[in-house]
ZATORSE-525768 format. One record per residue (C-alpha): residue in three letters; x negated, y, z. Coordinates in pm, whole numbers, plus 50000, padded with zeros to 5 digits. Each point is the difference from the previous one (the first is absolute). Layout:
BEGIN
{pt "ala",{X,Y,Z}},
...
//
This chain:
BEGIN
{pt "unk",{50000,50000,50000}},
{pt "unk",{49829,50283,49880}},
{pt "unk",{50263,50320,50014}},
{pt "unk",{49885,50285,50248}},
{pt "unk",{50153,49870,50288}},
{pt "unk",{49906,49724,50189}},
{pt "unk",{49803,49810,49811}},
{pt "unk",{49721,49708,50107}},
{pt "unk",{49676,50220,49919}},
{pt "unk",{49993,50280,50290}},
{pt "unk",{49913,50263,49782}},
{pt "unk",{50212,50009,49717}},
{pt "unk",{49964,50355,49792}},
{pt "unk",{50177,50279,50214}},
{pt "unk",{50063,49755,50314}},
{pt "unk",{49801,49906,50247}},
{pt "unk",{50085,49758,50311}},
{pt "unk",{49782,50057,50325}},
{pt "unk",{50018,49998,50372}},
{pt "unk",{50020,50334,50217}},
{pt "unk",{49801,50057,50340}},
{pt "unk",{50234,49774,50175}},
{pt "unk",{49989,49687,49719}},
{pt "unk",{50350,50074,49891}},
{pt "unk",{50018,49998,49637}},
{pt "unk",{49974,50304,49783}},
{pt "unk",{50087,50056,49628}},
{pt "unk",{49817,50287,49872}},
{pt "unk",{50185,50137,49645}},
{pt "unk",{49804,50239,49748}},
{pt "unk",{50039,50133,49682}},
{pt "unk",{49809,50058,49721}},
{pt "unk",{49997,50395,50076}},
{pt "unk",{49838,49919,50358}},
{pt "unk",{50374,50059,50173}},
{pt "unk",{50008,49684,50301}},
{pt "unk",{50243,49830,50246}},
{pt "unk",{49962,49835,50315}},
{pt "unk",{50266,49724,50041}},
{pt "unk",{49964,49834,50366}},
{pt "unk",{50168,49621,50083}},
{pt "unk",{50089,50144,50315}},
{pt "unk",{50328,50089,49905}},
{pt "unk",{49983,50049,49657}},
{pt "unk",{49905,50336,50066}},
{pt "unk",{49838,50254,49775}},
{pt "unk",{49696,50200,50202}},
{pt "unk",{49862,50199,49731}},
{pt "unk",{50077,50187,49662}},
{pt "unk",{49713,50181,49821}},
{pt "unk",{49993,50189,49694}},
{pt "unk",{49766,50009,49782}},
{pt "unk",{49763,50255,50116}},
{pt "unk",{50039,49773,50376}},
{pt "unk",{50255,50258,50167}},
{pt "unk",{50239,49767,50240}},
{pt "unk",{50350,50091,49958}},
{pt "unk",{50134,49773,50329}},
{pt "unk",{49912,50097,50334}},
{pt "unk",{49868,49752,50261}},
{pt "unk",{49980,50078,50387}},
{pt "unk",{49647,50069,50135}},
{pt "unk",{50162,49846,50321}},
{pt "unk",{50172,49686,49765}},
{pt "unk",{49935,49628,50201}},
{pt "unk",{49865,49750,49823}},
{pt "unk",{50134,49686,50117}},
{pt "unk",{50254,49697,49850}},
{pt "unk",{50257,50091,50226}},
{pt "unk",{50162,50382,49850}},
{pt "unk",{49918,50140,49657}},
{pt "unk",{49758,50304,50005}},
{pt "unk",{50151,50325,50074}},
{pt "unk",{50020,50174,49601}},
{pt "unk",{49968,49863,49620}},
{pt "unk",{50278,49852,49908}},
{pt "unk",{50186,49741,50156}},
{pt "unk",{50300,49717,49935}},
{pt "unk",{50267,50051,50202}},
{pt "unk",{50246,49681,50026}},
{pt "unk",{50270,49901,50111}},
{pt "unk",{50061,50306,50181}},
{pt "unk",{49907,50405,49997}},
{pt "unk",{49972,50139,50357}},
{pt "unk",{50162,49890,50340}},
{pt "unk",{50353,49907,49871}},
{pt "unk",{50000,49566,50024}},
{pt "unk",{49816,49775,50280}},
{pt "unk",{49671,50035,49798}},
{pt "unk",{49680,50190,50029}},
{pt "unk",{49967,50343,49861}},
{pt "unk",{50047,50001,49674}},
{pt "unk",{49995,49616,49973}},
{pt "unk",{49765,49708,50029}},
{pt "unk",{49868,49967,49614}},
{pt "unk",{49724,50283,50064}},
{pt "unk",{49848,49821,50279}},
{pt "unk",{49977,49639,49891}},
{pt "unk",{49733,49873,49709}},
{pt "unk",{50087,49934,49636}},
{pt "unk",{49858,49801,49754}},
{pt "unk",{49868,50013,49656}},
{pt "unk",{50303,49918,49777}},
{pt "unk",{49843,49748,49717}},
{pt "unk",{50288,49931,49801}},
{pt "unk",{50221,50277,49998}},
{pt "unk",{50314,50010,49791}},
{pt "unk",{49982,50236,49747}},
{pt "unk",{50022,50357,50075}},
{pt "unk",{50091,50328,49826}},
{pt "unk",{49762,50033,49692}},
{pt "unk",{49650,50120,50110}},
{pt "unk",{49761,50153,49696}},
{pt "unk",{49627,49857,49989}},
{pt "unk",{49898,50305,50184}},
{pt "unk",{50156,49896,50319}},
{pt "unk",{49779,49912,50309}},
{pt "unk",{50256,49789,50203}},
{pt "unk",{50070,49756,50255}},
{pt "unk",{50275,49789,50120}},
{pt "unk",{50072,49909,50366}},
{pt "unk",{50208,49808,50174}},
{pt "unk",{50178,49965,50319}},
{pt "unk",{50201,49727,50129}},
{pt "unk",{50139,49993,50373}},
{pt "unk",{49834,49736,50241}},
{pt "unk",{50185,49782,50280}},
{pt "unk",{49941,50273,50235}},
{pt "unk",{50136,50295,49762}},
{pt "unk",{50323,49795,49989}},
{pt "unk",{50055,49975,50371}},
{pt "unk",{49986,50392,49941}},
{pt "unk",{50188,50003,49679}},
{pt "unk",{50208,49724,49896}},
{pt "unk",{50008,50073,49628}},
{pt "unk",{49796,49769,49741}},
{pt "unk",{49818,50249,49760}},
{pt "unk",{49716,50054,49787}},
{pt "unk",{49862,50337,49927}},
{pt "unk",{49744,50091,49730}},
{pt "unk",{49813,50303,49942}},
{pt "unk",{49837,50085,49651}},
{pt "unk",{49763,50300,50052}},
{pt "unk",{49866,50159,49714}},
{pt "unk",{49721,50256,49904}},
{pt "unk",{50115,50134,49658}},
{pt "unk",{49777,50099,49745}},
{pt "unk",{50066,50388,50072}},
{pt "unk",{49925,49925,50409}},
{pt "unk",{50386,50025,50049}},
{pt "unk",{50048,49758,50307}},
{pt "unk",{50352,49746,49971}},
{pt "unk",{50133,49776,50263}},
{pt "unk",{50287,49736,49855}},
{pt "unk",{50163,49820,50316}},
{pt "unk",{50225,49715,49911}},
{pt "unk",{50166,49829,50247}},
{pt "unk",{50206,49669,49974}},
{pt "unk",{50239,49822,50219}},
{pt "unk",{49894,49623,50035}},
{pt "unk",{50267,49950,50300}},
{pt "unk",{50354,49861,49966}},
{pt "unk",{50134,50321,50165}},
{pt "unk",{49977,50358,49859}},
{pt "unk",{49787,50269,50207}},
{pt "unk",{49967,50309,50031}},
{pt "unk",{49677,50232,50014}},
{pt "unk",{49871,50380,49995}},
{pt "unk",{49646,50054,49839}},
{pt "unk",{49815,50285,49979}},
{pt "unk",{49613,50055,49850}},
{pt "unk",{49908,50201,50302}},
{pt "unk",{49691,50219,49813}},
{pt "unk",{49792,50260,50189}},
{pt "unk",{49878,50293,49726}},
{pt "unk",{49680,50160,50075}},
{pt "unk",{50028,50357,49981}},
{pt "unk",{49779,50331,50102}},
{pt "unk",{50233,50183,50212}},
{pt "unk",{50400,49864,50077}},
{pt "unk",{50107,50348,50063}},
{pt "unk",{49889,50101,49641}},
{pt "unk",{50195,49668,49802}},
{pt "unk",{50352,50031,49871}},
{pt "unk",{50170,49718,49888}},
{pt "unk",{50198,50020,49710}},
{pt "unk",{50358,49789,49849}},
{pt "unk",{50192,50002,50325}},
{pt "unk",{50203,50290,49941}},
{pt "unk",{50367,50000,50004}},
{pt "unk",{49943,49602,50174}},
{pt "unk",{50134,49907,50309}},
{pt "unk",{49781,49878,50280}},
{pt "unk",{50026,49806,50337}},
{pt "unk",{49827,50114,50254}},
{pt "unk",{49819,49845,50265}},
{pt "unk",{49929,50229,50228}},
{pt "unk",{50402,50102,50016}},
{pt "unk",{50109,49625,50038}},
{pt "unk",{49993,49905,49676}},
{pt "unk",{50269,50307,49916}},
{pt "unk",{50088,50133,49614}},
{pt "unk",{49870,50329,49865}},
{pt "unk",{49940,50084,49649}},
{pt "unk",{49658,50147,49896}},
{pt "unk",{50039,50397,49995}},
{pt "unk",{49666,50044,49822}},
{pt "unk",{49861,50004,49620}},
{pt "unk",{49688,49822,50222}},
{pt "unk",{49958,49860,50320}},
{pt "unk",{49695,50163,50192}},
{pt "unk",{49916,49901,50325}},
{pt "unk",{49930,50213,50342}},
{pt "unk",{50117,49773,50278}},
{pt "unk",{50050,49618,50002}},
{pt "unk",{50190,49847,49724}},
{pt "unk",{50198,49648,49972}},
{pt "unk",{50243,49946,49739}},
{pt "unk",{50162,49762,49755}},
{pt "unk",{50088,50170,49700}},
{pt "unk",{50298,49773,49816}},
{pt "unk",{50097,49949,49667}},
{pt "unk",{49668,50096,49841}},
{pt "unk",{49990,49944,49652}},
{pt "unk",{49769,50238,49856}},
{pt "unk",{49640,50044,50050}},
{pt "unk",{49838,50141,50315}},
{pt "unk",{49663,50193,49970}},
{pt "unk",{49769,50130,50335}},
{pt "unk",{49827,50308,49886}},
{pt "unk",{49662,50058,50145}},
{pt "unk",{49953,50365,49943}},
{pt "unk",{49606,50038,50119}},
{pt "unk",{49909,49662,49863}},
{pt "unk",{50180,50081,49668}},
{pt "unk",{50155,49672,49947}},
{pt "unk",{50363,49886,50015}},
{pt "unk",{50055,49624,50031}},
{pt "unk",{50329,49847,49840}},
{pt "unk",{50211,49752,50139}},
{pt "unk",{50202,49807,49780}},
{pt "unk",{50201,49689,50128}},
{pt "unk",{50263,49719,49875}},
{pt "unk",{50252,49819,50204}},
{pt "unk",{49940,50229,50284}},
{pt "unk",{50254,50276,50084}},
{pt "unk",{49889,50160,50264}},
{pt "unk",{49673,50203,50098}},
{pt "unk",{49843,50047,50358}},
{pt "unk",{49777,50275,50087}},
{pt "unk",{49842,49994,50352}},
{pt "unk",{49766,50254,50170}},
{pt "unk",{49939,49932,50364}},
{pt "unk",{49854,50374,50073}},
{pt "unk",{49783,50072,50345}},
{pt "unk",{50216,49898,50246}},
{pt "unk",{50060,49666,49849}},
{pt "unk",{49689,49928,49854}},
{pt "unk",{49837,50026,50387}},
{pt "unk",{50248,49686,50073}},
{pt "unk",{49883,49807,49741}},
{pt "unk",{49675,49759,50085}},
{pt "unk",{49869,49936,49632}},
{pt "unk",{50019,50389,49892}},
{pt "unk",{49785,50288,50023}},
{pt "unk",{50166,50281,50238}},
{pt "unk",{49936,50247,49721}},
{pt "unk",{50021,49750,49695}},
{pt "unk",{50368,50060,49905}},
{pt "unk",{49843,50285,49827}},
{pt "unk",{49841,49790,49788}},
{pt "unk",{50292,49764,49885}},
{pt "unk",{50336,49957,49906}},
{pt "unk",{50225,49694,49943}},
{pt "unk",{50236,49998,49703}},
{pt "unk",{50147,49651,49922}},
{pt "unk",{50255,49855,49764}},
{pt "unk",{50179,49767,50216}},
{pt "unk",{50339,49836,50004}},
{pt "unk",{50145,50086,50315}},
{pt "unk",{50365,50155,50047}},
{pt "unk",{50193,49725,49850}},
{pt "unk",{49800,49686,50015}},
{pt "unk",{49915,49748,49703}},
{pt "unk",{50230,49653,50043}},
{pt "unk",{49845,49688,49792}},
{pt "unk",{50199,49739,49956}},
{pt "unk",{49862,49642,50036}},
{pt "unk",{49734,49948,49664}},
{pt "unk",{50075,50364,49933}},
{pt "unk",{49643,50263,49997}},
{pt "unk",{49975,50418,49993}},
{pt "unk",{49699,50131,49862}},
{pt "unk",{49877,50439,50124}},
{pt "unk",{49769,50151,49766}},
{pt "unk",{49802,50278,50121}},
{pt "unk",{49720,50213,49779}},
{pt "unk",{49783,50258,50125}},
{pt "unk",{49799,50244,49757}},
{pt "unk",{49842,50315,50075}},
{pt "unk",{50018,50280,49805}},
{pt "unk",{49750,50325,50007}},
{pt "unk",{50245,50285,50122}},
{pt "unk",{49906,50412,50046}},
//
């Protein structure tokens, strides 16, 4: 088997399979233009995107642990079956905390050109995940460094139980940015939002941008068009496309909050913001046999 992904040979062209610091394995992505992705087993979760000319466009914690039992505090990670406190679960669900594996014989997935630098993973829920979760599923994740350093993430998840279930999921992704009070976020207007820090109550967004100045924690519903976070000093806007995933979270945690948190910087919300197409207000049912796929692309664009 020879296409990008998982191949025998570690280091096919664009893809290579290693172990981090802690010997969990590590797929490192990279284009032909020098643009690179770090994919980690832990989780499934992505913990780098470069460009080209090696800026990082996700955000990690200076403070993020580095052990098998909770995903690292930033990149971007899977978050299944649930988003936030709402079930019996963990925070945001158990798939970002357990290890994947290398999917070798994926079905086939959307068409990916030659360019693509991509691999397929694969999670399936052990003994112990069903105690927590009685719901037979398998969930693969295609990541993919396209030939223009645009990164996609293609979820698909199937019901293999004799029951439907139902699930949130949300791609929980930390942007790196120079200075939160000086990013707007764009495609929200007119949308209405929940929001967290009013118990989860309705408002509609007011503004042709969001901008932020205290703590901010909302699920923005029915999202169909494009979102874009504007980085004014750094000049760059980053665009968030998505499929199969109506709604879109954004989450700054602000001083107060970010002194309460263990695996962040006290002053490193400035440095970060989380904006994540997610499927959250009304929850995805699969009936038995039955599989959902979210697509999410990120590009950057230069911006004045």
């Amino acid at each position: 088997m020879n296409h990008s992904g998982a191949g025998s040979d570690n280091n096919v062209e664009g893809v290579e399979i290693t172990k981090d610091r802690n010997g969990i394995g590590l797929v490192i992505l990279r284009n032909h233009r020098g643009a690179s992705a770090r994919v980690s087993l832990h989780g499934g979760q992505v913990l780098s995107w470069k460009k080209e000319r090696g800026q990082e466009l996700l955000f990690i914690s200076s403070k993020a642990i580095f052990n098998r039992l909770k995903p690292l505090r930033g990149g971007i990670a899977i978050c299944f079956p649930q988003f936030g406190n709402n079930g019996s679960l963990e925070h945001h669900g158990f798939a970002k905390s357990k290890m994947w594996v290398i999917d070798q014989d994926p079905p086939p997935f959307p068409s990916d050109s030659n360019e693509n630098a991509y691999i397929d993973l694969l999670f399936k829920p052990s003994e112990d995940d069903l105690k927590m979760w009685p719901h037979r599923f398998e969930l693969r994740l295609r990541v993919s460094l396209v030939g223009d350093g645009y990164l996609t993430m293609i979820s698909r998840i199937r019901n293999v139980n004799s029951k439907p279930f139902s699930f949130s999921f949300a791609y929980h992704t930390y942007f790196s940015v120079s200075d939160i009070s000086e990013v707007r976020v764009e495609g929200l207007e007119t949308l209405d939002y929940l929001d967290n820090l009013c118990n989860k109550e309705r408002f509609t967004e007011q503004g042709d941008a969001l901008t932020f100045e205290s703590e901010v924690d909302r699920v923005y519903v029915d999202c169909s068009s494009g979102v874009a976070v504007l980085d004014h000093e750094r000049k760059r806007t980053i665009v968030i496309r998505k499929e199969g995933l109506a709604d879109v979270v954004v989450w700054n945690p602000w001083e107060k909050k970010s002194k309460s948190i263990v695996d962040l910087g006290d002053e490193e919300y400035k440095q970060m913001v989380c904006v994540d197409g997610a499927a959250i207000e009304k929850p995805i049912t699969l009936k038995p046999g039955k599989e959902w796929t979210g697509h999410l692309e990120l590009s950057v664009v230069p911006s004045t």
